[in-house]
N, C-alpha and C positions, 0 to 999 in steps of 0.2 A: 707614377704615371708614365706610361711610355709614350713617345714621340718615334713612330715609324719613318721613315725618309725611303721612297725609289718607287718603279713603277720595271714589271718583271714580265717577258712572254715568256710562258711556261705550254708544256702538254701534262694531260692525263692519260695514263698508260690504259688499257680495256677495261682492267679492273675498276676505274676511276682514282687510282694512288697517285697524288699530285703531292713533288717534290719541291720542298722550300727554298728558296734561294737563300744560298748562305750568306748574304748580306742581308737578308731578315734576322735569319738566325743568331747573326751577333746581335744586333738592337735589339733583340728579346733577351740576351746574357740568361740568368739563371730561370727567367720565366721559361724559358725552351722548354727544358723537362716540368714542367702542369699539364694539363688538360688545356685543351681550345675548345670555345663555343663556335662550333657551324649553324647559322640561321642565314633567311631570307631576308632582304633587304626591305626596307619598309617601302622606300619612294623608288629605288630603280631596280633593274631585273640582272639582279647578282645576289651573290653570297657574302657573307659576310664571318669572318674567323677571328673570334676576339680571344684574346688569350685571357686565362681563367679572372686572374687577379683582374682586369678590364673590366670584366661581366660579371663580377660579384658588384663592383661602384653602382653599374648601371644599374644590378636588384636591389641593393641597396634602396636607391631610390624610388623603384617601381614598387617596391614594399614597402613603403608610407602613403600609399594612395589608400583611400578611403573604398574597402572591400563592399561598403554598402549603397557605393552609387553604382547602377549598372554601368554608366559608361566607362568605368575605371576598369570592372569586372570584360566586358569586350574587349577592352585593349589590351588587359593583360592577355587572356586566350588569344587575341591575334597577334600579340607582337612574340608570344615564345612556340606559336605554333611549330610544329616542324622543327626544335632547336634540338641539335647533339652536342653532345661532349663528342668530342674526339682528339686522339692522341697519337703524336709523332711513333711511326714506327720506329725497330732498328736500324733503319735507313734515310730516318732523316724527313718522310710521308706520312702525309694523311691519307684517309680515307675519304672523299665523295661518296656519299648514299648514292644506292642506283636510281633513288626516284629524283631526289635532288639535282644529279648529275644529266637527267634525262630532260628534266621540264627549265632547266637553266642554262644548257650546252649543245648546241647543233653540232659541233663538231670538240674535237679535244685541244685544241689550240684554244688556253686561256692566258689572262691577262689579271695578275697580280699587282693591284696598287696601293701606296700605304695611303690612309686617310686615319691619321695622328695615331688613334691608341686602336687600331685593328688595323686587317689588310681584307681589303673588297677581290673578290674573286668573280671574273666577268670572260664571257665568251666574249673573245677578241673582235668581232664582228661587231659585234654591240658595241663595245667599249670604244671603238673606234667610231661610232656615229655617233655616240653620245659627248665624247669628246669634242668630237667637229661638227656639231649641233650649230648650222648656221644662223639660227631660231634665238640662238641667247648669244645676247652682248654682254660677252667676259667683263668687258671696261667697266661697263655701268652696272651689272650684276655687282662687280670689286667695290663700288661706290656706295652702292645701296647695302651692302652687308658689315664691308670692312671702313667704312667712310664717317665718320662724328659730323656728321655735316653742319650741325650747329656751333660747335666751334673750330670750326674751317674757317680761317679767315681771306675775303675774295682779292 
């Protein structure tokens, strides 16, 4: 299992080849050289680059749902729509698809963050208003997710 650590502003060159930060690239040790999954993010408007061994866990388990309820059959087709393999160049980039790159990116200033076993890939615009999203109370969000509140003693 990998545990990612940092939060990176990067650009995409015209082509869309977005250069990893080489403190990602150690925390990846020998996963570097696999293939990464690029998909769309389910709840927010980023990209999402799971490296191989990551995204086989998660099919893993998306391959035990039961292929004969339609709702299992919908989620598969929307949750791997739009998914690539893509893989580090010579130099250390990916690739961004131009359609990806175009309906995810207003400008080429992006915003690489780890969230544990992948890195979110976000127009820095975005990501900075989702971040400072005065709408959600960080504290009590921490409480209601990270919090045992039944044995919390008051």
């Amino acid at each position: 299992m990998v545990n990612l650590i940092g939060t990176f502003e990067c650009k995409a060159d015209v082509k869309g080849r977005l250069m990893l930060p080489i403190s990602i690239k150690r925390q990846l040790g020998n996963q570097i050289n696999e293939s990464f999954i690029l998909k769309r993010s389910v709840f927010q408007r980023c990209l999402e680059l799971h490296p191989y061994s990551e995204w086989k866990l998660t099919m893993d388990k998306v391959n035990k749902l039961n292929r004969f309820l339609k709702k299992n059959n919908d989620f598969i087709r929307m949750y791997t729509a739009g998914v690539r393999v893509v893989d580090l160049d010579s130099n250390g980039r990916i690739l961004i698809p131009k359609d990806l790159l175009k309906t995810h990116f207003s400008k080429n200033n992006l915003v690489l963050t780890s969230a544990i076993n992948m890195v979110e890939i976000w127009d820095k615009e975005s990501y900075e208003k989702v971040i400072n999203n005065s709408e959600i109370d960080f504290a009590d969000l921490s409480e209601k997710v990270m919090g045992n509140q039944e044995n919390n003693v008051s």
